[in-house]
GUKEZA-920259 format. One line per 2 residues: number of its first residue (from 1); their letters; for each residue x, y, z of C-alpha. Coordinates in steps of 0.5 Angstrom, whole numbers. Layout:
NUM = a = X/Y/Z  ...
// end
This chain:
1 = xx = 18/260/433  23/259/437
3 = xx = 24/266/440  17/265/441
5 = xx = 17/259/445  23/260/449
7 = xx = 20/268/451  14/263/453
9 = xx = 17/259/457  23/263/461
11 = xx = 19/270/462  22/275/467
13 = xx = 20/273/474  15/278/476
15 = xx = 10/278/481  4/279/475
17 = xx = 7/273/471  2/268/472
19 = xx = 5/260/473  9/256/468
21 = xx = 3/251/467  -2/255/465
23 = xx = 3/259/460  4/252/457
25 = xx = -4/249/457  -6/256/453
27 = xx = 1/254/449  -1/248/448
29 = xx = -9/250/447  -7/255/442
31 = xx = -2/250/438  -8/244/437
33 = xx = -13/250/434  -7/252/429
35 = xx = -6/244/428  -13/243/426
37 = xx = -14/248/422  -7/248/418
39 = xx = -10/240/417  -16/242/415
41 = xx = -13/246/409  -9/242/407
43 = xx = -14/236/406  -18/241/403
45 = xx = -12/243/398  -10/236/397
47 = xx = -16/234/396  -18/240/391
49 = xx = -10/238/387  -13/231/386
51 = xx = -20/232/385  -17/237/378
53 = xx = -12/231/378  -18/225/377
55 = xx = -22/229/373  -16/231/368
57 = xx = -15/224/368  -22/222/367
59 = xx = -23/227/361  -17/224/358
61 = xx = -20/217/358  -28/219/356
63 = xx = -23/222/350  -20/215/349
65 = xx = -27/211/350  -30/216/344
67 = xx = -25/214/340  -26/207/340
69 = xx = -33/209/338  -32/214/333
71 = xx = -27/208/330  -32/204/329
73 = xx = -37/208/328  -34/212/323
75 = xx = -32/206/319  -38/203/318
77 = xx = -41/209/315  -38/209/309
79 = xx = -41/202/307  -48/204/306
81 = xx = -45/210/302  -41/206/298
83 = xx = -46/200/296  -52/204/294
85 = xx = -48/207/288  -46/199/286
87 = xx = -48/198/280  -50/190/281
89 = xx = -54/192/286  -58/197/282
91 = xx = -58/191/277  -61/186/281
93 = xx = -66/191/285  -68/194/278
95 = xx = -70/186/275  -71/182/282
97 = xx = -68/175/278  -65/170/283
99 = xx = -59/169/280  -58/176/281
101 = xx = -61/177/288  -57/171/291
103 = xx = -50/173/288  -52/179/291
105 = xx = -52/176/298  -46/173/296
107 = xx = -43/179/295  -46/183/301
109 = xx = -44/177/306  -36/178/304
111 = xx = -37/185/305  -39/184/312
113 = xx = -34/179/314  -29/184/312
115 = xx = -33/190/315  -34/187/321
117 = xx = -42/188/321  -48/185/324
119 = xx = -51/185/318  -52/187/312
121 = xx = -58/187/307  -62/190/302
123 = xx = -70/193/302  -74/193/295
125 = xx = -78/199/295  -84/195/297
127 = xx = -80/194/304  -79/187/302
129 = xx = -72/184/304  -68/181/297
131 = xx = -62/180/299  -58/179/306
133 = xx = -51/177/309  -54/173/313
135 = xx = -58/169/308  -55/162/309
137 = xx = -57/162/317  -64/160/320
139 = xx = -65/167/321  -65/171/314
141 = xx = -67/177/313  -68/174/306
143 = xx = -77/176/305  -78/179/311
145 = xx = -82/185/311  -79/191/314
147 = xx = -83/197/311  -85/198/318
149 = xx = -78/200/320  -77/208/321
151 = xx = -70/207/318  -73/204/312
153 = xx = -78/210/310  -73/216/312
155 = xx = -68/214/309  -74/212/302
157 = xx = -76/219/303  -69/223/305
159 = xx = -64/218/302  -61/217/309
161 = xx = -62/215/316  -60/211/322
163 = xx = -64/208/328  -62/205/334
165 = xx = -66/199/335  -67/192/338
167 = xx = -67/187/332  -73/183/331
169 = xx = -70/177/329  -64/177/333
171 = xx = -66/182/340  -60/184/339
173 = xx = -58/192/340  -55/196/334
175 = xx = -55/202/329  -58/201/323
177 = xx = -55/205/318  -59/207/311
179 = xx = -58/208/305  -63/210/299
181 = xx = -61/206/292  -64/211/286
183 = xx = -65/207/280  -67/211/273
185 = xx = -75/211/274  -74/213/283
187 = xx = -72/209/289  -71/202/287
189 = xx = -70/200/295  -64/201/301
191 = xx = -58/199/303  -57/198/310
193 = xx = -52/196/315  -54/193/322
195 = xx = -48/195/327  -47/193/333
197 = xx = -42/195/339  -40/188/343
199 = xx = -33/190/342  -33/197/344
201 = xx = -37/195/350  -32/190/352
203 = xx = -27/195/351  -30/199/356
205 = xx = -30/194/360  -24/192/360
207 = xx = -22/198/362  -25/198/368
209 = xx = -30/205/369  -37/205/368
211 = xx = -39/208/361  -45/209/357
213 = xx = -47/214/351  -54/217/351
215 = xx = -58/220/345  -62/226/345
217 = xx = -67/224/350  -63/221/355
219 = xx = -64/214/353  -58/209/355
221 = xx = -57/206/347  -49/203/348
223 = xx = -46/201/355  -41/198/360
225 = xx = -46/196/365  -52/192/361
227 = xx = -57/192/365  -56/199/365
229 = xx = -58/199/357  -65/203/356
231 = xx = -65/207/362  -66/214/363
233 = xx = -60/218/365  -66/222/368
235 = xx = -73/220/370  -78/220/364
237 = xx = -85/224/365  -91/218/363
239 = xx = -93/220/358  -86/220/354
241 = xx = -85/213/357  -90/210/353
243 = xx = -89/214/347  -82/210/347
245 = xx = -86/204/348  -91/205/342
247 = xx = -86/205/338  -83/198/339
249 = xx = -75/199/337  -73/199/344
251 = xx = -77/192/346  -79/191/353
253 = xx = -76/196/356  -78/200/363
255 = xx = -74/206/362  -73/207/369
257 = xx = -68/212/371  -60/210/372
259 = xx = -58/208/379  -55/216/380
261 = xx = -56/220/385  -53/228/383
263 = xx = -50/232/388  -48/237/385
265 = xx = -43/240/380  -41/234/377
267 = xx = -41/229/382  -46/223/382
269 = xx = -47/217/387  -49/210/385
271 = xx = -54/208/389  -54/200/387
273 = xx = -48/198/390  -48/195/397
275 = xx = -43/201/399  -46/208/395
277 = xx = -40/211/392  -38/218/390
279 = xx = -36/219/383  -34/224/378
281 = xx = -38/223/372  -34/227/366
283 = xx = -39/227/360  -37/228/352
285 = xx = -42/231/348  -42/229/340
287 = xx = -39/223/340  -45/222/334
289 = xx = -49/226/332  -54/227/338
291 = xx = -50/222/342  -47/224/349
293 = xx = -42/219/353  -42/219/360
295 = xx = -35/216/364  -35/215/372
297 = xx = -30/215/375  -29/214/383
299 = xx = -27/219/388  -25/215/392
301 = xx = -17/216/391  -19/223/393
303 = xx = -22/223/399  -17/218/402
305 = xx = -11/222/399  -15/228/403
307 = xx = -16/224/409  -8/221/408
309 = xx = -6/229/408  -10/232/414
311 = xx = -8/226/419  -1/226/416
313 = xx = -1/235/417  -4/234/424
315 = xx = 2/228/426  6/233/423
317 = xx = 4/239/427  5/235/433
319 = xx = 11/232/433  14/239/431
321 = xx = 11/242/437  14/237/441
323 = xx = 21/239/438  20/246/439
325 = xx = 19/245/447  26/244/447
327 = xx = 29/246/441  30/253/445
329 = xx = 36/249/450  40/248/443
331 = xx = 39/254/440  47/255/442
333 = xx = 50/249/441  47/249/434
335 = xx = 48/255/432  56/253/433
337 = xx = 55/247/430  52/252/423
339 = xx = 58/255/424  63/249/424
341 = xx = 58/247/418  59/253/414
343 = xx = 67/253/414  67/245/413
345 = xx = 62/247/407  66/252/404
347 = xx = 72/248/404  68/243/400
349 = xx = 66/248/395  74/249/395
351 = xx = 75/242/394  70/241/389
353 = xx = 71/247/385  79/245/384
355 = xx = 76/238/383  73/240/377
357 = xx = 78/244/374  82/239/374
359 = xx = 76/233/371  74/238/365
361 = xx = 82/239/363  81/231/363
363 = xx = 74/231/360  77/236/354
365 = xx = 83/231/354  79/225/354
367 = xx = 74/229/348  80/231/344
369 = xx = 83/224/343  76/221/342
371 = xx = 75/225/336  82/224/334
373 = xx = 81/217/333  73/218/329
375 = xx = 78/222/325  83/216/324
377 = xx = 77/211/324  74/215/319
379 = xx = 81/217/314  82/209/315
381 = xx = 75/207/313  76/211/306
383 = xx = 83/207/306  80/201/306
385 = xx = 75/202/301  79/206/296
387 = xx = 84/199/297  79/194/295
389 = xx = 76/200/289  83/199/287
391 = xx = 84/192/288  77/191/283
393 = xx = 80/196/278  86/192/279
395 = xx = 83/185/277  79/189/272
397 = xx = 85/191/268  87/183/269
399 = xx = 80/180/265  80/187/260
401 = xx = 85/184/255  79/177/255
403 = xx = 73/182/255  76/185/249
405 = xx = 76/178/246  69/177/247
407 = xx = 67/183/244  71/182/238
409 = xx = 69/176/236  61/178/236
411 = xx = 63/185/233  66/181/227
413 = xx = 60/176/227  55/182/226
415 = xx = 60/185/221  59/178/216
417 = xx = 52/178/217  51/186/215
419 = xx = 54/183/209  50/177/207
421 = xx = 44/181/209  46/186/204
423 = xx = 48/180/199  41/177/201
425 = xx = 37/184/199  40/185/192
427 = xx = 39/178/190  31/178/193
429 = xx = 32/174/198  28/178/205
431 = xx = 27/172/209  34/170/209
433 = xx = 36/177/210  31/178/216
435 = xx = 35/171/220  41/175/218
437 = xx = 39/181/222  36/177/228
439 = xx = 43/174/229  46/181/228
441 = xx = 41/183/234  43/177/238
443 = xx = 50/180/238  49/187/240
445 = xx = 45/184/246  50/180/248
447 = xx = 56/185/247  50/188/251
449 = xx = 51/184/256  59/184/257
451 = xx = 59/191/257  53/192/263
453 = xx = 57/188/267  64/191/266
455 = xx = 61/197/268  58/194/275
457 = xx = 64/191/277  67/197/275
459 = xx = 63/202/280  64/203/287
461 = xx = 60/199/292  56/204/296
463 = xx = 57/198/303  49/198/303
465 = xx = 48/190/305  42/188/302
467 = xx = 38/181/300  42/179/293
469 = xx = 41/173/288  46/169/288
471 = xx = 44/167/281  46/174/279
473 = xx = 53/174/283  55/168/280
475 = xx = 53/170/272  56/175/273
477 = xx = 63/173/275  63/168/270
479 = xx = 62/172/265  68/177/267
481 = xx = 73/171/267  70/167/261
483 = xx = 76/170/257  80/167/263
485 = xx = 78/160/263  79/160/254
487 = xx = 86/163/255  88/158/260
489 = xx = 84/152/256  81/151/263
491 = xx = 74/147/263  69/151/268
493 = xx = 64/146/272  58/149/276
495 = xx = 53/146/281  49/152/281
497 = xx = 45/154/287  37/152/287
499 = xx = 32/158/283  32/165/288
501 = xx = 38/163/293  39/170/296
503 = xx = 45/173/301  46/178/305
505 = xx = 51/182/302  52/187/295
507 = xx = 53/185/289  58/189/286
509 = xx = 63/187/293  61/179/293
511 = xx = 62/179/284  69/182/286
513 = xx = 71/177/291  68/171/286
515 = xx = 72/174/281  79/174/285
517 = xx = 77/166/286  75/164/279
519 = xx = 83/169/276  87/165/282
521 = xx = 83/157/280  85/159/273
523 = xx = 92/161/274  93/155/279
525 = xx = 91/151/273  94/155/267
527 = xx = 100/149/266  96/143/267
529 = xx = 94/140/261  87/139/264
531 = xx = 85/143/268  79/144/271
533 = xx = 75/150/276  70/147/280
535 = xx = 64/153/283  58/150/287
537 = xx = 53/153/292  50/149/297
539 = xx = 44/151/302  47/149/309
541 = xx = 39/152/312  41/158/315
543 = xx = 48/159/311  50/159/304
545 = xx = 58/157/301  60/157/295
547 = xx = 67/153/293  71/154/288
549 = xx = 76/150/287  81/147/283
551 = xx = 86/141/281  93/146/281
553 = xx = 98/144/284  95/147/291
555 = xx = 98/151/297  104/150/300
557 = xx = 104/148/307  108/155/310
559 = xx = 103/158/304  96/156/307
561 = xx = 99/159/313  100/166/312
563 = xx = 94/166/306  91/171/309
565 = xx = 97/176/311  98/182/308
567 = xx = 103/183/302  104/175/302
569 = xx = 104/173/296  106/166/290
571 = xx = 105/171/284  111/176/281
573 = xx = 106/181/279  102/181/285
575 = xx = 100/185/291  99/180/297
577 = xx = 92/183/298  86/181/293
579 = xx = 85/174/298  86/179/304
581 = xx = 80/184/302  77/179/299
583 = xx = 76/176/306  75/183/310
585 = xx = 69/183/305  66/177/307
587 = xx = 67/178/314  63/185/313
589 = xx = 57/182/311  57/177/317
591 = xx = 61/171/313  67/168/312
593 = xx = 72/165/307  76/159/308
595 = xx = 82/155/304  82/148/304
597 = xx = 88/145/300  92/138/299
599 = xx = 99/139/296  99/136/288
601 = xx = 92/136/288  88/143/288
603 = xx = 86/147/293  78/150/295
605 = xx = 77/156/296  69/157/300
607 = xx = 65/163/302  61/163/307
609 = xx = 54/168/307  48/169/312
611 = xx = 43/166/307  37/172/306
613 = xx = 30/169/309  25/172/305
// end
């Protein structure tokens, strides 16, 4: 272009060359005429895109609106299907007693209520309304006679039907829905549901284009416009228009045809607005049976984006006419300035790609190190649980020598009574023999008992947080330290928490943090000649704290300092870790654990847990 424009301008001087003022009107002349029709097909190309563009637009939201439909309509079908194999209402229709009938009304306004229906109601063969949802409002179906209504003898002689009609009580539009009933003898009566579609046209509405469904006859039955309701999509001949009137479902209906004028293809303008406005009208055959939804949507949006591109296409055009006049004079200076561009562009890339030899060596470093530290993380993490699966073993060898005890003295029991039953037997005495199997009974569960504990404190805990009774934490803490508490001739006092307490944590770690603070209560008061372990709960609202304390000779000063520092410990035999995991386990279900003491009177341990809502 640009070669074009400077040999137009500066042509060899010759005799024949015509002036320069013509050569630039003919160029100017034959710019403006490629302009317009460079405009004129990029409106129409814009506005072809953006017409595909609306109508895709619109399909998708026709498929939306029949969606909304369909849910409705699909969940109320199943309802007549449903009711006419229930087995009161066949009782009731067979014998017709008011008792009957009115606990059937009662039963079909609940399902109503549930199933969202306008009404649900029941026809005796004779077409004779028995029983209704609606039968304590002023306009009960109860004893109106219905036998006149195509619903009622299509579905008495098919077995099913369903009608669009206006109600003859409540003038209101809906889709009755029918459903013969069959007794022994024949057809006892039908079930019909009435369902009416507010909440769907609502829900067009909201979303703002107009939408309508018409039957196979083209009449408006469910609509986003409501004076559009029984209108004809197309002009109906005089002669079906007064059929549809003898016929009375429709009321006082004219069936004039829709305010929509076709213009072809797909296209409708609607004429009752102030403004016509051409619109798309996308429709959706088989919503239902028989049913078509129809969907307009405005062009408006499409016109204007064509209008938009051919003023901008032609503004465009114009101003790079313009620059082309005397781009020519800098042709060279801007092919030196192309030049020193490229050689400053190579140099960039140059620059650039050692620039990123240099960031990817430091991105691999970078990643090497970061999964070298997911690695030490990790190594760290089965560190730390298999130190606090050590600890539990480690307290439960501690409380083994107890439990064996326990067991012991319940094993022995179970053997006196195994004598005695045999002794009873022989001497004729079975009742007394049955009482004593029924202790040996209630040993063997509480051996039981022990046992399924110690193998539930024993297991590694899988780290899961979760709603945990408190209850059952505490049971079973006592009951692995219960040997504890007899050897030290310590007396245990508990405050237990109210019936269904929950925590966030997991049972098996938080029974192991209990039992290390009930074994320490009872070592701090092995040489007191009256030693007492106090274990309370208390409800703070959102909190849960359990104490346990003593009245041992408590913690000194420089002791209580350093109590939860690793491998510090009072005891010869110990480790220094059992508080310090026992912490890192409360603070890992979002809780803590804290140490109250006052030297020569105890101490007070207390755990703090988030409290679980239900």
């Amino acid at each position: 272009m640009t070669r074009i424009m400077e040999a137009a301008l500066d042509p060899p001087t010759t005799s024949a060359t015509p002036p320069r003022r013509g050569r630039v009107l003919g160029l100017a002349l034959a710019a403006a005429a490629v302009g317009a029709g460079l405009a004129w097909s990029v409106g129409a190309l814009v506005q072809d895109r953006a017409m595909a563009t609306l109508r895709s637009r619109a399909a998708a939201s026709a498929a939306l609106h029949a969606a909304v439909l369909r849910s409705e309509l699909d969940k109320q079908r199943a309802l007549p299907l449903v009711l006419a194999d229930d087995a009161d209402l066949e009782t009731a229709l067979a014998d017709r007693s008011p008792a009957r009938l009115q606990a059937l009304s009662r039963k079909l306004e609940a399902l109503g209520v549930q199933a969202r229906a306008a009404a649900v109601y029941v026809i005796a063969a004779d077409g004779v309304t028995v029983a209704a949802s609606n039968w304590r409002q002023p306009t009960s179906f109860v004893g109106s006679d219905y036998g006149f209504r195509p619903y009622f003898t299509q579905a008495l002689r098919q077995g099913y039907a369903e009608q669009f009609a206006l109600g003859t009580v409540s003038r209101k539009p809906g889709l009755y829905l029918a459903r013969r009933v069959d007794g022994t003898a024949g057809p006892l009566g039908v079930v019909v549901v009435k369902l009416e579609f507010d909440g769907v046209e609502t829900a067009w509405r909201a979303i703002g284009e107009p939408a309508f469904v018409t039957d196979g006859r083209g009449l408006v039955l469910i609509t986003s416009q409501p004076d559009w309701r029984f209108r004809a999509r197309q002009p109906l001949p005089d002669a079906a228009r007064a059929a549809l009137r003898a016929q009375g479902q429709f009321g006082a209906a004219t069936f004039a045809p829709l305010p929509l004028r076709s213009r072809g293809d797909d296209r409708v303008v609607r004429t009752d607005l102030a403004r016509p406005a051409p619109q798309v009208e996308t429709r959706l055959a088989e919503v239902a049976p028989g049913w078509t939804l129809h969907l307009l949507t405005a062009t408006t949006a499409a016109d204007q984006a064509a209008a938009a591109a051919r003023w901008i296409t032609a503004l465009v055009w114009t101003l790079l006419s313009v620059l082309l006049a005397w781009l020519w004079i800098r042709r060279r200076r801007v092919r030196l300035a192309a030049q020193r561009e490229r050689e400053a562009r190579l140099e960039l890339e140059r620059r650039v790609e050692a620039r990123t030899v240099e960031l990817t060596q430091a991105n691999r470093a970078l990643s090497h190190e970061v999964d070298e530290r997911q690695r030490t993380e990790t190594r760290l993490r089965a560190l730390q649980a298999d130190l606090v699966q050590a600890n539990k073993l480690a307290s439960l060898g501690q409380i083994a020598a107890g439990v064996a005890h326990e067991i012991n003295q319940p094993v022995a029991a179970i053997r006196a009574n195994a004598d005695n039953g045999l002794v009873l037997i022989g001497r004729g005495q079975p009742d007394a023999a049955r009482q004593n199997l029924t202790a040996i009974t209630a040993m063997t569960e509480r051996i039981g008992r022990i046992t399924d504990e110690l193998r539930a404190f024993s297991r590694k805990a899988d780290g899961r947080v979760e709603p945990t009774l408190v209850s059952e934490v505490i049971e079973g803490s006592v009951l692995l330290t219960a040997s504890r508490s007899r050897r030290h001739d310590a007396r245990l006092v508990r405050d237990d928490a109210a019936p269904g307490l929950s925590v966030l944590g997991e049972r098996i770690r938080l029974e192991q943090v209990l039992v290390n603070l009930l074994q320490n209560a009872f070592e701090a008061v092995e040489k007191r000649p009256h030693g007492v372990v106090t274990l309370a709960v208390r409800d703070q609202g959102e909190t849960v704290e359990i104490a346990v304390g003593d009245n041992g000779p408590g913690l000194a000063p420089e002791v209580e300092r350093g109590l939860f520092t690793p491998f510090l410990t009072t005891k010869p035999q110990g480790l220094g870790l059992g508080l310090v995991i026992a912490r890192d386990i409360a603070v890992g279900f979002g809780g803590a654990l804290t140490a109250a003491s006052t030297p020569g009177e105890g101490a007070t341990f207390t755990l703090t847990l988030r409290k679980a809502v239900p």
